[in-house]
DSSP file (Angstrom, degrees, kcal/mol; ACC not computed):
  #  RESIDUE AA STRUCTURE BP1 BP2  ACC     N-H-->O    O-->H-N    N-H-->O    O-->H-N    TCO  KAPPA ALPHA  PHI   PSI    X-CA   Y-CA   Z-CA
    1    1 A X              0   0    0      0, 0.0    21,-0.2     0, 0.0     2,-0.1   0.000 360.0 360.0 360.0 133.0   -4.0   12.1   -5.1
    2    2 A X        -     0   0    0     19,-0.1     2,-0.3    20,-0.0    19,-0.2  -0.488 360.0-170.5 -89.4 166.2   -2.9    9.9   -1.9
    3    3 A X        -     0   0    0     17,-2.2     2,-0.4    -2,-0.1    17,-0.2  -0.813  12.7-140.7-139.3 149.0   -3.9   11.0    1.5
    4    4 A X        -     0   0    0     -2,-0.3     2,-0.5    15,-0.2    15,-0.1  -0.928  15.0-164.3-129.9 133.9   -2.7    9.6    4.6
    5    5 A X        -     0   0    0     -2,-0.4    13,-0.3     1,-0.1    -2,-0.0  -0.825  45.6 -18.0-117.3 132.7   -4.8    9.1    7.5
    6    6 A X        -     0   0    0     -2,-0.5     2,-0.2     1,-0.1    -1,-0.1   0.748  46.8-160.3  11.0  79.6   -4.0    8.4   11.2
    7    7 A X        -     0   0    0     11,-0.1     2,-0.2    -3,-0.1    10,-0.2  -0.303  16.2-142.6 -53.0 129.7   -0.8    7.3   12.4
    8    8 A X        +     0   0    0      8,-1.5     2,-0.2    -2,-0.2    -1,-0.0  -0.700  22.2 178.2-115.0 149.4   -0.9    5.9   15.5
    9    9 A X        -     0   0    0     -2,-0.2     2,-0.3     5,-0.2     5,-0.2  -0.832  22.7-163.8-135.0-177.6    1.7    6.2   18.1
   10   10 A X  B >   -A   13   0A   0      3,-1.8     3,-3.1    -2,-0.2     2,-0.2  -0.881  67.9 -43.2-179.8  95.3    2.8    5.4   21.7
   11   11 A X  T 3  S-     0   0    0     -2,-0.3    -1,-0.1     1,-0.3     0, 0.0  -0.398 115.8 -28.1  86.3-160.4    5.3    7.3   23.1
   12   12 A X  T 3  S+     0   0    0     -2,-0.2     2,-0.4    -3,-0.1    -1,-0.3   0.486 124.8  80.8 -63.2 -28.6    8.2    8.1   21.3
   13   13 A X  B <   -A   10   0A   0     -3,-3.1    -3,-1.8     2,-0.1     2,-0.8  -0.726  66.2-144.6 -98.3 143.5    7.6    4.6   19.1
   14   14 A X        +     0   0    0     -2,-0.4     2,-0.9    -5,-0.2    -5,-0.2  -0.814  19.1 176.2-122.8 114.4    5.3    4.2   16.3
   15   15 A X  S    S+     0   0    0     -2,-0.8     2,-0.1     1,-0.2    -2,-0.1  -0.531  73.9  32.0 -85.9  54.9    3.8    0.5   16.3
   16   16 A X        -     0   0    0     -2,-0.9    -8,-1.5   118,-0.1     2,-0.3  -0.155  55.8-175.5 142.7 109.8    1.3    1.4   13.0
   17   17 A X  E     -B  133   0B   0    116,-1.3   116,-1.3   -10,-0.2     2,-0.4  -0.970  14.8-169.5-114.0 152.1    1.6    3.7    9.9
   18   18 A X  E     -B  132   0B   0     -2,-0.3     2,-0.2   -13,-0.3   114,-0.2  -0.924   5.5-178.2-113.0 131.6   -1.6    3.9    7.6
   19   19 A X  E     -B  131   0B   0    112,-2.2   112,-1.0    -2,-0.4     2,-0.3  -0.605  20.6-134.7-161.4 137.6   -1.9    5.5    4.2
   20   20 A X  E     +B  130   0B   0    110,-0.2   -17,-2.2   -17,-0.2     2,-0.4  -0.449  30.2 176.8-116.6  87.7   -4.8    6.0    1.6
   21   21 A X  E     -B  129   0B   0    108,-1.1   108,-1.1    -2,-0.3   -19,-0.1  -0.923  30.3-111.1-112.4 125.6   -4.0    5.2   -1.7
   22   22 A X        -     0   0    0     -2,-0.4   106,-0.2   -21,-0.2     3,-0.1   0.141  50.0 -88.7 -49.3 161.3   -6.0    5.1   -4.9
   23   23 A X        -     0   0    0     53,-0.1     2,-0.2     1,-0.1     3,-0.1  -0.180  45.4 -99.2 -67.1 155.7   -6.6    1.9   -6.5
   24   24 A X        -     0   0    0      1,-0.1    -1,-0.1    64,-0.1    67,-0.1  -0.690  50.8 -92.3 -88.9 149.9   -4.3    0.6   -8.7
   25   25 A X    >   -     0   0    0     -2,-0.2     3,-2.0     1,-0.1     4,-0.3   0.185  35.0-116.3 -58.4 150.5   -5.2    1.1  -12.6
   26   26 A X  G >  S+     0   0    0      1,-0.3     3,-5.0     2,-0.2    -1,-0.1   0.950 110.2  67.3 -53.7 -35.6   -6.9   -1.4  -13.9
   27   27 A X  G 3  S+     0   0    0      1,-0.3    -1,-0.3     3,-0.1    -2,-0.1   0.503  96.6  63.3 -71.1   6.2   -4.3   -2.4  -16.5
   28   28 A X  G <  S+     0   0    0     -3,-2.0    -1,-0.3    14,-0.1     2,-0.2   0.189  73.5 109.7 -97.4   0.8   -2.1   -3.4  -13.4
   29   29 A X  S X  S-     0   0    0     -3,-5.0     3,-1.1    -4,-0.3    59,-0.1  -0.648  81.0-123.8 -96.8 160.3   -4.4   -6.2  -12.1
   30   30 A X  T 3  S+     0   0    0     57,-0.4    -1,-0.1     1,-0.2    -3,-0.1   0.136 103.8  64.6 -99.4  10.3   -2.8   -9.5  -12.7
   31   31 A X  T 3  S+     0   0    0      2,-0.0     2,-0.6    56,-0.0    -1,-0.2  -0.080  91.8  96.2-110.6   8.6   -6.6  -11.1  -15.2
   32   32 A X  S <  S-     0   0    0     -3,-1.1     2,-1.1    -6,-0.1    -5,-0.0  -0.847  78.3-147.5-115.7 155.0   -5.4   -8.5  -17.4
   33   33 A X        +     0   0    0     -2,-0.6     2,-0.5     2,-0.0    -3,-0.1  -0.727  29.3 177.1-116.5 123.7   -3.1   -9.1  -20.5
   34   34 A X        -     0   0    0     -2,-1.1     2,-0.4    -7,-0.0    -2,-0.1  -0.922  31.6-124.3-120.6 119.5   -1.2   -5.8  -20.6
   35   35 A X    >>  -     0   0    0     -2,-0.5     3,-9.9     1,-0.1     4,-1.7  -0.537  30.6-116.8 -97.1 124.1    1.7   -5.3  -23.2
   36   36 A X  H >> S+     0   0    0     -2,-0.4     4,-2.3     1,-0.3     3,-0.9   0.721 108.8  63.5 -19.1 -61.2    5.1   -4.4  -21.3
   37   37 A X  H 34 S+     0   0    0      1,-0.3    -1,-0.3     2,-0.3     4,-0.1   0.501 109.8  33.1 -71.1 -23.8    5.3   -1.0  -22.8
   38   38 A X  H <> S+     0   0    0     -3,-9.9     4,-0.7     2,-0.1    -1,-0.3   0.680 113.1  58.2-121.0 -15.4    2.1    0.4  -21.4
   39   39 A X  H << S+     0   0    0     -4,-1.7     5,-0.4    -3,-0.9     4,-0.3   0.978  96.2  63.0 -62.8 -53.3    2.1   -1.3  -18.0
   40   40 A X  T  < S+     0   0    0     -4,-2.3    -1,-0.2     2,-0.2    -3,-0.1   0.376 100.9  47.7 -90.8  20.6    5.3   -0.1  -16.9
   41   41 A X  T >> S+     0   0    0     -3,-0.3     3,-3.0    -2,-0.2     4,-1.4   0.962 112.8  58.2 -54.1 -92.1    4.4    3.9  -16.9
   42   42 A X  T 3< S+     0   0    0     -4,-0.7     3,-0.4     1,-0.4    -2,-0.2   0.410 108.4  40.8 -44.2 -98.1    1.6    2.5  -15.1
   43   43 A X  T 3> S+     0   0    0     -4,-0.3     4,-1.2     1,-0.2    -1,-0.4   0.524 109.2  54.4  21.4 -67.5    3.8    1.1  -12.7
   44   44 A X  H <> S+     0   0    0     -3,-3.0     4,-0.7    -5,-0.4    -2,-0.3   0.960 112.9  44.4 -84.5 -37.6    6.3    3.8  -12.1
   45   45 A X  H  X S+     0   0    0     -4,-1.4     4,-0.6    -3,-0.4    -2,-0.2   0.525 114.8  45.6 -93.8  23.4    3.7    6.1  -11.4
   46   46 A X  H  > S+     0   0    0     -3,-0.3     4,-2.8    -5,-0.2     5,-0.4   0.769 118.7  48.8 -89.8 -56.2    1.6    3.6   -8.9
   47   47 A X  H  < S+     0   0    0     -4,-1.2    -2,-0.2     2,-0.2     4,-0.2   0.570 115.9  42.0 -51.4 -32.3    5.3    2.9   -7.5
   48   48 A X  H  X S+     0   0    0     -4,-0.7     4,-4.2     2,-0.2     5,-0.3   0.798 108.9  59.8-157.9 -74.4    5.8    6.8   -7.3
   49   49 A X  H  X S+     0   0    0     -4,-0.6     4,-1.9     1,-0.2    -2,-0.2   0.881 112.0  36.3 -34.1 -63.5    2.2    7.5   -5.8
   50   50 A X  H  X S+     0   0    0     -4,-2.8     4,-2.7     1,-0.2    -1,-0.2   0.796 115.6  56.1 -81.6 -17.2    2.7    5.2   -2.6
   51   51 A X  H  > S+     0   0    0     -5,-0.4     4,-1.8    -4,-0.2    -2,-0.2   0.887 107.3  46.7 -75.7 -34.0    6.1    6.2   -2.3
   52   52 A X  H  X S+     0   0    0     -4,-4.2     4,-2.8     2,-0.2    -2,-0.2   0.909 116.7  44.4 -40.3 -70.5    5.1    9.7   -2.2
   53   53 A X  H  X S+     0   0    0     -4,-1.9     4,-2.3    -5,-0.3     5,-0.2   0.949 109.7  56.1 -34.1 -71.4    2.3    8.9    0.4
   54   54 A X  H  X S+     0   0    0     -4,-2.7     4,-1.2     2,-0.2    -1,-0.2   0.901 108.8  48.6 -33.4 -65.1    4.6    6.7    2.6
   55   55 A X  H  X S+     0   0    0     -4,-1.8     4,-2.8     1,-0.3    -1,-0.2   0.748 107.0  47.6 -66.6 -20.5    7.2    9.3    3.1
   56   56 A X  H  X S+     0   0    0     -4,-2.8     4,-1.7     2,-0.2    -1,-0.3   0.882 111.1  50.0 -96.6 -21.0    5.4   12.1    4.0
   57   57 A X  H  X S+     0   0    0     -4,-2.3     4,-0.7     2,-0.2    -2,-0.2   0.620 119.2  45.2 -77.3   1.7    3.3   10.2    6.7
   58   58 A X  H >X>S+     0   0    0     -4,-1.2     4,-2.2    -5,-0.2     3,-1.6   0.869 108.6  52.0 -82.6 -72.9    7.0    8.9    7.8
   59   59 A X  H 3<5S+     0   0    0     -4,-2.8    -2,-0.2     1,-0.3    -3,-0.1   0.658 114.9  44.7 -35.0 -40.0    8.2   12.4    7.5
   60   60 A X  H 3<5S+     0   0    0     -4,-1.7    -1,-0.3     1,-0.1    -2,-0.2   0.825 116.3  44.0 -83.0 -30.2    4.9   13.6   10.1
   61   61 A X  H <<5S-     0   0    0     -3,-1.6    -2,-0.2    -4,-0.7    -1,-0.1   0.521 111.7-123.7 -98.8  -2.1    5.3   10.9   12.6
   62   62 A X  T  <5 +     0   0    0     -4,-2.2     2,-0.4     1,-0.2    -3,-0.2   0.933  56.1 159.8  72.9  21.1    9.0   11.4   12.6
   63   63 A X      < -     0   0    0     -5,-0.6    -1,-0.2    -6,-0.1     3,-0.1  -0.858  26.9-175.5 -97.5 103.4    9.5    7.6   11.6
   64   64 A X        -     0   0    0     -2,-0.4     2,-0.2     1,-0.2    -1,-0.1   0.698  53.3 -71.2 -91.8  -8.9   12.7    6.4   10.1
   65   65 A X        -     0   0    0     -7,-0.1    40,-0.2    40,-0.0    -1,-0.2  -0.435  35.2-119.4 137.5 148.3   12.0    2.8    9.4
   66   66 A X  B     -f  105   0C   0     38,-2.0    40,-0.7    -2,-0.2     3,-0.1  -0.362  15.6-133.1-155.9 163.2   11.6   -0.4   11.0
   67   67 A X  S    S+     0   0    0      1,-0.5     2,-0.2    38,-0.1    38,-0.1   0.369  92.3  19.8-125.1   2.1   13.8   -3.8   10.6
   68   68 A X        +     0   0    0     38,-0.0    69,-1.8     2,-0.0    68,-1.7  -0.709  67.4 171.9 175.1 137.2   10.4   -6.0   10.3
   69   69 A X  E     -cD 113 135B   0     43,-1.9    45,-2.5    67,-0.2     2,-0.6  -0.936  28.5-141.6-147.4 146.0    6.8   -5.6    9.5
   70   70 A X  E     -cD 114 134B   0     64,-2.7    64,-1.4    -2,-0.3     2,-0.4  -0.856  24.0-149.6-132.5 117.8    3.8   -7.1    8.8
   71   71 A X  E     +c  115   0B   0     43,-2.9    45,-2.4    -2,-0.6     2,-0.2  -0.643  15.7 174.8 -90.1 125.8    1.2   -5.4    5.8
   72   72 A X  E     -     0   0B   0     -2,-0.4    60,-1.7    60,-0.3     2,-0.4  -0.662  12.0-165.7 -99.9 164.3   -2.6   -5.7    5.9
   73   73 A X  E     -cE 118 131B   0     44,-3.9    46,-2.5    -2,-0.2     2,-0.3  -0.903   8.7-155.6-153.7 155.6   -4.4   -3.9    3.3
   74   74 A X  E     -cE 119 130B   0     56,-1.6    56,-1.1    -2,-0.4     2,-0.3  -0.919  15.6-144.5-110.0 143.6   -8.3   -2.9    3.0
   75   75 A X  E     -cE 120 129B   0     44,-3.6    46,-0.6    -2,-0.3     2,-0.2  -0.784  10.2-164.7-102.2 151.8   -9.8   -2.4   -0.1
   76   76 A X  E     -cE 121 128B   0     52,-2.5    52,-2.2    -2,-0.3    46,-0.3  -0.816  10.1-168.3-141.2  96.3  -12.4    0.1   -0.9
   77   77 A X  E     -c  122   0B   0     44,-1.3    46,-3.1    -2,-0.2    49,-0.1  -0.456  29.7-132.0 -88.3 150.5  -14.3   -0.3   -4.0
   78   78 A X  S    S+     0   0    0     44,-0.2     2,-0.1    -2,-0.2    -1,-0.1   0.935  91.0  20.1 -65.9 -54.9  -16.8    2.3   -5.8
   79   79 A X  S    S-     0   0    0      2,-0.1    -2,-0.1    43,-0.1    44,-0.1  -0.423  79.1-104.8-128.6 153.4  -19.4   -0.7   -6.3
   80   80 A X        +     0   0    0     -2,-0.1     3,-0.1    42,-0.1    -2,-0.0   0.521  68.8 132.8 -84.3   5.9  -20.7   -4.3   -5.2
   81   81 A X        -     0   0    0      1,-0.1    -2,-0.1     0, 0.0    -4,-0.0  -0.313  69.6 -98.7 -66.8 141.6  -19.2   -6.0   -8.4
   82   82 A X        -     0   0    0      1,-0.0     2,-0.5     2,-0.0    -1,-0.1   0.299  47.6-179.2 -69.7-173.0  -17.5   -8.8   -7.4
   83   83 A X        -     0   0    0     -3,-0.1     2,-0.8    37,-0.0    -1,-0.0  -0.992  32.5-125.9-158.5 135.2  -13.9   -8.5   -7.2
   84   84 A X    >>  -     0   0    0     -2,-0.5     4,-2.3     1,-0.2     3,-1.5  -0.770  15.4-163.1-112.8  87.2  -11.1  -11.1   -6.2
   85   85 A X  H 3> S+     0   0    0     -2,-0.8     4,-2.0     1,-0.3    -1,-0.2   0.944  92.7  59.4 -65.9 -17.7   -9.0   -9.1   -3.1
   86   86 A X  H 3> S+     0   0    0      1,-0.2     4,-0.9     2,-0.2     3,-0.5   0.941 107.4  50.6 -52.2 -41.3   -5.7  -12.0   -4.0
   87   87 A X  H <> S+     0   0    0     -3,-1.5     4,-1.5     2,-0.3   -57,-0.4   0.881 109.9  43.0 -88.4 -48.5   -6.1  -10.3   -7.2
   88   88 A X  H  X S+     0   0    0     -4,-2.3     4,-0.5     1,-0.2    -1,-0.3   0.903 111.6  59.6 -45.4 -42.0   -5.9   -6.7   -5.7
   89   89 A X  H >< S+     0   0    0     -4,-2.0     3,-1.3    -3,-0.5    -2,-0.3   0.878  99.2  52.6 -80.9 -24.0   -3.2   -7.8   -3.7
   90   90 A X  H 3< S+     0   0    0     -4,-0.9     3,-0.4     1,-0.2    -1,-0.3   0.522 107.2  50.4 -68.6 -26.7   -1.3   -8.7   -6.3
   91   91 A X  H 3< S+     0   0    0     -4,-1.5     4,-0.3    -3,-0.2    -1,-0.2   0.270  89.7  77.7-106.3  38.1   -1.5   -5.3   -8.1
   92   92 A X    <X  +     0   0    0     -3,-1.3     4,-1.4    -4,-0.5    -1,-0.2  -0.153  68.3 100.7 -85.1  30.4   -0.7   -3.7   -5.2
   93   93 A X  H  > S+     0   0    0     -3,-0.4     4,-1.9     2,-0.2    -1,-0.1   0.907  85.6  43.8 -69.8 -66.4    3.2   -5.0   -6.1
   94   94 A X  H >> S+     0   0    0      2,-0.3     3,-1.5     1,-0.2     4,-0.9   0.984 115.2  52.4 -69.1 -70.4    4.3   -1.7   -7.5
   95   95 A X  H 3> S+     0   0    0      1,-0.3     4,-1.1    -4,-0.3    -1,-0.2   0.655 106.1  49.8  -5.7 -72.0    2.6    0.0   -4.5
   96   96 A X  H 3< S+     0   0    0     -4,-1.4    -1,-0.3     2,-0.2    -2,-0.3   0.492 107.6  55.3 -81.5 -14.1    4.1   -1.9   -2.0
   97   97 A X  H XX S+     0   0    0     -4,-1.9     3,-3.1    -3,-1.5     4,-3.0   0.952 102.3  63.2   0.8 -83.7    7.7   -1.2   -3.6
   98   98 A X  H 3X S+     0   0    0     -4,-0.9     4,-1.9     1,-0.3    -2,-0.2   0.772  96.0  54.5  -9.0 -71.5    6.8    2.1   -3.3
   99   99 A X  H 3X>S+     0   0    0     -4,-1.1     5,-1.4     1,-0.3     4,-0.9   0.603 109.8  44.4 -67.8 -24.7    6.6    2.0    0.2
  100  100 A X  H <45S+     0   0    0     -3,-3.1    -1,-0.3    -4,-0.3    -2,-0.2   0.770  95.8  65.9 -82.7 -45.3    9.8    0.7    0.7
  101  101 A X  H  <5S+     0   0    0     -4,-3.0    -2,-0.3     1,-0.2    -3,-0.2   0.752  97.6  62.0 -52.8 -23.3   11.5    2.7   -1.4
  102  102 A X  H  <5S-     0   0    0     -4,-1.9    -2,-0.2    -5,-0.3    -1,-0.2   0.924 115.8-118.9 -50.7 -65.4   10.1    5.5    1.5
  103  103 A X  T  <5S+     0   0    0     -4,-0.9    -3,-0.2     2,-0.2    -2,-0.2   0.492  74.9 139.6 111.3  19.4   12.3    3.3    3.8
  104  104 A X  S   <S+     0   0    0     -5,-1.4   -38,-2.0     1,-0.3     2,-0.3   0.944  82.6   8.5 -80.4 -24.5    9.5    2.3    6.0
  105  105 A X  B    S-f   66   0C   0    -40,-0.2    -1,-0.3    -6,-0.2    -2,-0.2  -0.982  81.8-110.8-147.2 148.3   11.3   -1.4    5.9
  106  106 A X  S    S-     0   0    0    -40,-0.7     2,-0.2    -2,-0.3    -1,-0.1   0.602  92.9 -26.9 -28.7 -51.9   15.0   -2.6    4.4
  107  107 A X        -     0   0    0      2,-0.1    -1,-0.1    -4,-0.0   -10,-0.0  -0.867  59.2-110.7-176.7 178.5   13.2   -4.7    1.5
  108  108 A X  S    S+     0   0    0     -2,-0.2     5,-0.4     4,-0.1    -2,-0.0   0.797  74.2 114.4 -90.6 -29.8    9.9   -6.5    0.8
  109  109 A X  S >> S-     0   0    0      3,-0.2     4,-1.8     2,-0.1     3,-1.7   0.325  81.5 -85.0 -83.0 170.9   11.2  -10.0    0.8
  110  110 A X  T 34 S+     0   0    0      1,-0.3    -1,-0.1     2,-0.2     5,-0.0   0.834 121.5  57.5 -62.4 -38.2    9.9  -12.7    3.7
  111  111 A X  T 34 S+     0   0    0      1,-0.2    -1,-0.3   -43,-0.0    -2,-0.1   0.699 115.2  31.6 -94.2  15.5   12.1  -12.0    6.2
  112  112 A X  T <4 S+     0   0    0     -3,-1.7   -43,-1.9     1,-0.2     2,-0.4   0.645 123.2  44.7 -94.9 -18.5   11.3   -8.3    6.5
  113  113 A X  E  <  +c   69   0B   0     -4,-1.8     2,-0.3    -5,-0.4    -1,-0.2  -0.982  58.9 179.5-143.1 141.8    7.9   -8.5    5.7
  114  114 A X  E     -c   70   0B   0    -45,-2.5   -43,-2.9    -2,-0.4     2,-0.6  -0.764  30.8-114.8-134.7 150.3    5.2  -10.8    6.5
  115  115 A X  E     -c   71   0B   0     -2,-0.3   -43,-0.2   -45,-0.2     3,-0.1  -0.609  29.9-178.5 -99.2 125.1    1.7  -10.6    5.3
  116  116 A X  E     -     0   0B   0    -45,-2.4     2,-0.3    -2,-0.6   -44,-0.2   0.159  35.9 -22.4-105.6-144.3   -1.0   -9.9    7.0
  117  117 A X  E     -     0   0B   0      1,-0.1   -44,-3.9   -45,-0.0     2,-0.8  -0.483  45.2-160.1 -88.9 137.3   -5.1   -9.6    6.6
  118  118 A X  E     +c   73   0B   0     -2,-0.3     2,-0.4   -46,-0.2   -44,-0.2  -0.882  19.4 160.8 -93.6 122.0   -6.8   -8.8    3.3
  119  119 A X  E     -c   74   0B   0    -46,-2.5   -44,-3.6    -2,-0.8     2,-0.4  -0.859  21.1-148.9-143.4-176.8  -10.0   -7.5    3.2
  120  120 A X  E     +c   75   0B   0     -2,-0.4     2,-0.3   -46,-0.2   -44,-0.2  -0.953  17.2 158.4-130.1 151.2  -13.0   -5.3    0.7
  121  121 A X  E     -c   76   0B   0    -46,-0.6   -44,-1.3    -2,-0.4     2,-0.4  -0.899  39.3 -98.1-157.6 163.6  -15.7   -3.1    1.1
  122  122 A X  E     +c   77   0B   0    -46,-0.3     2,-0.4    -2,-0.3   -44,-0.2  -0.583  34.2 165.1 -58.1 106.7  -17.8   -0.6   -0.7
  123  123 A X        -     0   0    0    -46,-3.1     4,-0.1    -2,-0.4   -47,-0.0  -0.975  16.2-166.8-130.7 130.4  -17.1    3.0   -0.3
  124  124 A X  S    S+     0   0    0     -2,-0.4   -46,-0.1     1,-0.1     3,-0.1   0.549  83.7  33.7 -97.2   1.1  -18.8    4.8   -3.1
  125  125 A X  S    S+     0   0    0      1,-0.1     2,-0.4     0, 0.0    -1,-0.1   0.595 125.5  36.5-123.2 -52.3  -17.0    8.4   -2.7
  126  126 A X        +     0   0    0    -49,-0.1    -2,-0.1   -48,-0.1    -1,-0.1  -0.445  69.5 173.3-115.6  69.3  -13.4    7.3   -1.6
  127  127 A X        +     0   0    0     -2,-0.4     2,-0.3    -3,-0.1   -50,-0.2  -0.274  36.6 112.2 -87.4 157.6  -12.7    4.1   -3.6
  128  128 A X  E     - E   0  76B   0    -52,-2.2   -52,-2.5  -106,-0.2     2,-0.3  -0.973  65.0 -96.7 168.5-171.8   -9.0    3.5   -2.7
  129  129 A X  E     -BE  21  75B   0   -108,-1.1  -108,-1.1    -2,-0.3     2,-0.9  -0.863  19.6-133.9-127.3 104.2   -6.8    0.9   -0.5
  130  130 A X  E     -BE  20  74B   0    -56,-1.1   -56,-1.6    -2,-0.3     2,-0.3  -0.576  14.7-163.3 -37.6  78.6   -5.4    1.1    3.3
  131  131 A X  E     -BE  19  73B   0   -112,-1.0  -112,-2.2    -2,-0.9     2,-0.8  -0.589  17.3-171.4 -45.2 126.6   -1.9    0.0    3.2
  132  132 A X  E     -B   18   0B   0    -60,-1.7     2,-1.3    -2,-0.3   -60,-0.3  -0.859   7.7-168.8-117.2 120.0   -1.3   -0.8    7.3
  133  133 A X  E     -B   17   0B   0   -116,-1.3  -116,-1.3    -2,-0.8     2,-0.7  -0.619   2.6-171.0-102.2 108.3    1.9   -1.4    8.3
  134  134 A X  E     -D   70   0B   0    -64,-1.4   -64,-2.7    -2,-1.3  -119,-0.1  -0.756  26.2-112.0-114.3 131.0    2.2   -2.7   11.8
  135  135 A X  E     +D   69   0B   0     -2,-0.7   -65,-0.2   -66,-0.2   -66,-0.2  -0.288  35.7 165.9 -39.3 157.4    6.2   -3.2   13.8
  136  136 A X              0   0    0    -68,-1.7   -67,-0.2   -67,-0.2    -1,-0.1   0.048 360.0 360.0-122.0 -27.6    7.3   -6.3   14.4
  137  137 A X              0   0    0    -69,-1.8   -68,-0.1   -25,-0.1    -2,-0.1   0.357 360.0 360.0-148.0 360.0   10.6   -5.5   15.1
């Protein structure tokens, strides 16, 4: 179930949305070989899940969408096995769809959105992932 956690604002503008989503399924990470037909349910409801999330911490901060952006994301794993975050970031795809598909920016593609810091850590209770979204324009 996605969460959102502290949006931060200034003023009337909101420079930074956050939201707390569970990890994407395993069968979405990009080392796995995953037959079309059962990744994409996978997929529509990872895609579904952040879109969900996204909107309603737009919908609380009163945010209609931004014209350029730049995405960090933190990972938060149950465990210390090691763990490849490029690899994460890469099935965060559907996710970050999602999140547009909210409207928080026009499309994903380089010149609305620019990529920002990856990083992991161990949370043994709340494994999940920080989408951050910070303005740029």
């Amino acid at each position: 179930m996605p969460w959102s956690r502290l949006g931060q604002s200034w003023g009337n503008m909101v420079d930074q949305i956050k939201i707390f989503i569970e990890l994407p399924h395993a069968r979405l990470w990009s080392n796995r070989n995953t037959h079309w037909r059962v990744k994409a349910p996978l997929i529509k409801k990872y895609r579904y899940l952040a879109y969900r999330a996204m909107n309603f911490e737009m919908a609380r901060l009163n945010e209609t969408g931004w014209q350029r952006g730049k995405l960090s994301m933190n990972f938060f794993f149950k465990d210390r096995r090691r763990r490849d975050v490029y690899n994460a970031a890469q099935a965060m795809k559907a996710g970050i769809d999602g999140c547009i598909d909210a409207g928080i920016l026009p499309d994903d593609d380089w010149q609305h959105l620019e990529g920002g810091g990856l990083t992991g850590s161990v949370d043994k209770e709340n494994p999940g992932v920080f989408l951050i979204f910070d303005r740029l324009g």
